[in-house]
N, C-alpha and C positions, 0 to 999 in steps of 0.2 A: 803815747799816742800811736794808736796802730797803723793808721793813716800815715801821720809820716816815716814810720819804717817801713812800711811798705813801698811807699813814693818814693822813698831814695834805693829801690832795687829795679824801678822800673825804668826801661827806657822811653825817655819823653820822643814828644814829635815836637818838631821849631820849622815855622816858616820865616824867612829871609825874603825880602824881598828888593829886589834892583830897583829903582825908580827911576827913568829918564831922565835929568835936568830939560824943560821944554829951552830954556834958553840958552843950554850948552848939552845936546843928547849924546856928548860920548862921555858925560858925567852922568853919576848916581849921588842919590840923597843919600848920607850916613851921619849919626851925631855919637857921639859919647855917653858912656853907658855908664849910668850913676846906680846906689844903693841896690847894687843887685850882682850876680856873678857874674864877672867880667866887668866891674865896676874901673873905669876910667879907662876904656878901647873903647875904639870905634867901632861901629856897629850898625846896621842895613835897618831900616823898619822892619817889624816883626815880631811873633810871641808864638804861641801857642796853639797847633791846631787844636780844636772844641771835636766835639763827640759830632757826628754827623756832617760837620761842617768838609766842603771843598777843598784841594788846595787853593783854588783861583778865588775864592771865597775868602779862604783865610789871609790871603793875601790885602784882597781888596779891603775887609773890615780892619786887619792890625793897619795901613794905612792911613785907613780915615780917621779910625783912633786916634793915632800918635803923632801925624801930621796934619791932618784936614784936608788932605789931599785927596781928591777922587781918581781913581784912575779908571783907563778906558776898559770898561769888560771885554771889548773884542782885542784887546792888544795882553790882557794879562796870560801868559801861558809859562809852560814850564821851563827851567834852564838848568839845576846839575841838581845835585843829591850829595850831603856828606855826611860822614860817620864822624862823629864828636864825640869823643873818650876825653873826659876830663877829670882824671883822678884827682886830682888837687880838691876840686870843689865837688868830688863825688858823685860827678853826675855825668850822664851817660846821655847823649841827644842823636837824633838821624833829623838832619838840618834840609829841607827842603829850599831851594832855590827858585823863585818866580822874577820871572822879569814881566816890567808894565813901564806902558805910558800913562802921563796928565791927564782929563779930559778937557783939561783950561789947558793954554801955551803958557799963559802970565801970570798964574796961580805959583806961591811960592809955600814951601812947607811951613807950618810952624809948630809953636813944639808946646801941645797941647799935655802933655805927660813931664813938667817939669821936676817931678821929683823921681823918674824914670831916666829922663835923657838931659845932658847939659842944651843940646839946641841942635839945628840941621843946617850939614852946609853941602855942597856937590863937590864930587872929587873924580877924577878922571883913574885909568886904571893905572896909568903909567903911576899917578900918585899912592894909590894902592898897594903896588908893586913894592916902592920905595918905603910906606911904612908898614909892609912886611917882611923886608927886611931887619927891619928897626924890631919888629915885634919877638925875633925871634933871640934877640941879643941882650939877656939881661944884666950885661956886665958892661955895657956900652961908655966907656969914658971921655967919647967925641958929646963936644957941646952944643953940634946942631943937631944931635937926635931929642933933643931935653924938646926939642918944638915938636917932635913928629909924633903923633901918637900912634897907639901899638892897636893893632885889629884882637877882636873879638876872635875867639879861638875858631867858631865856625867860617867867620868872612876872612880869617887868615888861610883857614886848608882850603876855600875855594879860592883864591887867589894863587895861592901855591899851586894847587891843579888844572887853573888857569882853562877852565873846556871852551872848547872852540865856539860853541853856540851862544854862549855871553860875551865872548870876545865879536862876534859877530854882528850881535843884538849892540852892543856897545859904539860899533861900526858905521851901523844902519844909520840915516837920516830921515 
């Protein structure tokens, strides 16, 4: 298939998206990432920019996809960029980062993509932080890491790089 030899020399685009918790805004929505690479990390809503499509776009549609969440168009804007070198799975990404808010307060995500994600929960950064830690230690013989799950390779380098304008957005009320 020439299609997929071709496809695994290309580098793809991935949008990530932050999502406010409305009932806790210095948490983001992220669930576990099943039958797919990077199967069993955590991981931000998100897939694949489309031919034509937005960042703010692609944001807002993988969203409502995978959650059912709408978020505000005036509030989705940009927040960091990262290069994802993933030799193991042979695949090369430039991960695009958008932060947005709810356009409900009391609307909660649900996990319309069940054979995609285990389910969505909100996590703050400082939680983040702690399981990436945990992500980067495959030999871990401490028994309360077996609870923590390990980030998706993209949402682990932006945690690692930690840019001030999601820590900030994270911030905001």
């Amino acid at each position: 298939c020439i299609d997929c030899i071709m496809s695994s020399k290309v580098v793809r685009v991935g949008v990530g998206v932050l999502i406010k918790d409305p009932l806790n805004p210095s948490k983001v929505f992220a669930g576990i990432r099943k039958n797919s690479h990077g199967a069993n990390t955590l991981a931000l809503p998100g897939g694949h920019l489309e031919l034509f499509e937005s960042w703010e776009q692609c944001a807002i549609r993988e969203t409502l996809e995978e959650t059912g969440l709408q978020l505000r168009q005036d509030s989705v804007r940009f927040g960091h960029v990262t290069n994802d070198i993933m030799e193991k799975e042979g695949k090369h990404y430039v991960t695009i980062f958008m932060m947005g808010e709810c356009q409900c307060e009391v609307t909660r995500p649900k996990n319309l993509e069940p054979h995609k994600c285990v389910g969505w929960d909100s996590y703050s950064w400082e939680e983040l932080c702690r399981f990436a830690a945990n992500s980067k230690d495959d030999s871990c013989g401490d028994d309360d890491a077996k609870d923590v799950p390990k980030l998706f390779g993209p949402l682990l380098k932006l945690v690692e790089e930690a840019p001030s304008n999601i820590l900030h957005f994270l911030n905001e009320r």
